[in-house]
N, C-alpha and C positions, 0 to 999 in steps of 0.2 A: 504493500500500500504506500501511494507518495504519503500520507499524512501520518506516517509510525514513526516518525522523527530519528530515520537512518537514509543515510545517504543513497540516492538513486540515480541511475544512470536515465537522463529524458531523453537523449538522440546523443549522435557522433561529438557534440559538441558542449553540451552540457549538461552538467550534475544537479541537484534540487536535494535539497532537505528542510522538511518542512516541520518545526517546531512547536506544542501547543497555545504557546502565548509568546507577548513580544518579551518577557523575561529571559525566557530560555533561547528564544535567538540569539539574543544579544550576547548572554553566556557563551551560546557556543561561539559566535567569532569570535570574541575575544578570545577564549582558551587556541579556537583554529589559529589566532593572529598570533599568538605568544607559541606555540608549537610550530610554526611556519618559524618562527625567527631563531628559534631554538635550534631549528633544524637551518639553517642555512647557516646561525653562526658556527657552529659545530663544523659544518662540510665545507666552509669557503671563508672565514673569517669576517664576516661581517652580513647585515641584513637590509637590503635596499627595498623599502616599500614605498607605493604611491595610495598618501590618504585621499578620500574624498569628500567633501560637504556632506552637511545634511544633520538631519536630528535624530536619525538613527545611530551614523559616524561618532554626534557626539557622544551619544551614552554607552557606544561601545569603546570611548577613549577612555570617560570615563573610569568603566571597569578595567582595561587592561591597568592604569596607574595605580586604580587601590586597589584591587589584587593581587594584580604579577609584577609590583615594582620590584622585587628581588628575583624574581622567575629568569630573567636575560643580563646576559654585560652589556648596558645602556651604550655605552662607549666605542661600540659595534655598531651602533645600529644609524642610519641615513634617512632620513625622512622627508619624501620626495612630497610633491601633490601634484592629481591626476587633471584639474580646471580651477580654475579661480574668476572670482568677478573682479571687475574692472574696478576696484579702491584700493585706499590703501592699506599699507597692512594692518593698521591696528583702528580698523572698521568693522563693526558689529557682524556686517555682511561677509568679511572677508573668512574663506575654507581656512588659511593660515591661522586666523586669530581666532577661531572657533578652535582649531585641534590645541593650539597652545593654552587657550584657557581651559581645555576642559581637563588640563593637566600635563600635557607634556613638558611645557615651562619648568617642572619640577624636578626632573627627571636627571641625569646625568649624562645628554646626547650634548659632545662636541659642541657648541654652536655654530661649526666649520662644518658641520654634519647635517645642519637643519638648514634644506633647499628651498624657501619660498617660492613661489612665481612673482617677483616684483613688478608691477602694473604701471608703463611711463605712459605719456599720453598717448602714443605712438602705440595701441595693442600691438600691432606685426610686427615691431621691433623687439618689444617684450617676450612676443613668442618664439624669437629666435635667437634670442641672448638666452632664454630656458632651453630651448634645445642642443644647442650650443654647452651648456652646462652641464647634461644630462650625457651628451656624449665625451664629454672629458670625464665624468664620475666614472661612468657605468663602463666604459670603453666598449669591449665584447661579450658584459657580462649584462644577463637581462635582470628587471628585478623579481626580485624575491615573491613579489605579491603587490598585486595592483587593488587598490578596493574601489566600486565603483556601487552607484542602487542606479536605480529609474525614477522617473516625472511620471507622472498621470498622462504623460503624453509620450510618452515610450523612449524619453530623452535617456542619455544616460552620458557622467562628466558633462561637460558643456555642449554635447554633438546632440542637436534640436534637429526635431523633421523637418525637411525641407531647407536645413542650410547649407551653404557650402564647404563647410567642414568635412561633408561627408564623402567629398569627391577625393581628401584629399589622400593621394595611393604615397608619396616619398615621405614628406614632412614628418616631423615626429609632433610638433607642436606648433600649432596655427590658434590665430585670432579669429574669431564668428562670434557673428554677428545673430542674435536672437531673431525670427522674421517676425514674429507676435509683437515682440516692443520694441526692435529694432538695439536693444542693449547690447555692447560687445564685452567677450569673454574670451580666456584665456584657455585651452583645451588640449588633451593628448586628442592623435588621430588615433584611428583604428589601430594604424601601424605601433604606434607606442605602449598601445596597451595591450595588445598581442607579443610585444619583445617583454616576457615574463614568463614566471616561471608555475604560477599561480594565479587565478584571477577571481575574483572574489563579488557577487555582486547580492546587495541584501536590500529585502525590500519586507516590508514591515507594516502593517494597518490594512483597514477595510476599505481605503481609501485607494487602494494599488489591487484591488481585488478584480477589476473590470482589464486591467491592463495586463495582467502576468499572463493569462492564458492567450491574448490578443501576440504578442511578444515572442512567448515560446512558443508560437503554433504557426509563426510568419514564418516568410523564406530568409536568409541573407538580406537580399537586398528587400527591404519591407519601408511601408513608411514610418517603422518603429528602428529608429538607429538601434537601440539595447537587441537587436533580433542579430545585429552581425558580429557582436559579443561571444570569443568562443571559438577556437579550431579545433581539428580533430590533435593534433599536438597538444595546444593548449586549453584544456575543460574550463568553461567557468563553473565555476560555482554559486547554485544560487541557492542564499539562507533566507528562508521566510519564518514566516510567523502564521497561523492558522489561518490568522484572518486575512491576509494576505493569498496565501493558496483556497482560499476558498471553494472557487472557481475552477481548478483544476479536477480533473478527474482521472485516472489509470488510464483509461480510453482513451486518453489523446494522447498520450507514448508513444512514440512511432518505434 
């Protein structure tokens, strides 16, 4: 059953596990995020993840700090982000100053370790001085784990339907433009968030209930970006919450 809260295989591309409440999702990425890093510091010396927004993100940052702050060597570990909005960094709005207050700041990560996406007027230059950074860190090594959820509109990081973000096949990190509000934003492409070695995407509430099955039951190319999430290489991973998987049923498992 997808709703026995063990991990299942949906198609070539990605895994599901669907938890009773948004409690125990949130448990399990965190303990998945601290066992992910544990295992990468262990096998390569260090743990390269990309955070993403959100108010899931936060209560799962939450937990890994008062949990597992002694669980990992801080000192290891690089803390990338997967999109950012267009402020600065220490704007209520910004993904950077969401993860750092919800306790990273605490922690004992280098501060030569912690990558914002710094936002100049100029996004496309922004996006290329990030990529640019990402390719000096990371060289040939992917990261460790990417975390990304969805919109109610099957967005996922900053790649919205119908923008051109989605076209984009080299770049690792491009500016797009929102078509709804026309806001720009900071964003990995497909391509950056595929160079990993884990992909992680959680979606949480009765409010994502109408979109998960829309999502995973698209092609690749859909008018849901979150549907091209996923190679046969790289599985994502999606953690829900009940209420959230609602809407799914075994029957739609291809």
């Amino acid at each position: 059953m997808i709703l026995d809260g063990s991990i299942h295989s949906w198609d070539e591309r990605r895994d599901i596990i669907a938890l009773s409440t948004e409690e125990e999702a949130v448990a399990f990425a965190a303990e998945h995020w601290i066992h992910t890093a544990q295992r990468a510091i262990q096998q390569k010396g260090h743990f390269f993840v990309a955070l993403s927004g959100g108010s899931t993100p936060q209560k799962i940052y939450a937990q890994i700090v008062s949990r597992y702050k002694d669980a990992i060597d801080w000192t290891k570990v690089h803390l990338f982000w997967s999109d950012e909005r267009d402020v600065p960094l220490n704007h209520t709005e910004s993904n950077y100053y969401m993860a750092m207050e919800s306790g990273f700041k605490t922690l004992p990560i280098p501060p030569n370790q912690i990558h914002p996406m710094r936002t100049k007027a100029d996004t496309v230059a922004s996006a290329a001085d990030y990529e640019d950074l990402l390719h000096r860190i990371l060289g040939p090594s992917p990261f460790d784990l990417v975390m990304l959820g969805i919109g109610e509109d099957g967005h996922t990081a900053s790649l919205f339907p119908h923008s051109l973000a989605l076209q984009e096949e080299e770049k690792w990190v491009v500016s797009n433009t929102i078509p709804t509000t026309e806001k720009k934003r900071i964003t990995f492409s497909f391509k950056a968030i595929h160079h990993s070695a884990r992909i992680e995407i959680l979606v949480i509430g009765q409010s994502k209930q109408a979109i998960v099955p829309l999502v995973l039951n698209s092609a690749i190319r859909s008018p849901f970006p979150a549907s091209a999430i996923g190679t046969n290489e790289v599985k994502a991973l999606w953690i829900l919450d009940r209420a959230a998987a609602h809407l799914l049923s075994d029957s739609e498992r291809s």
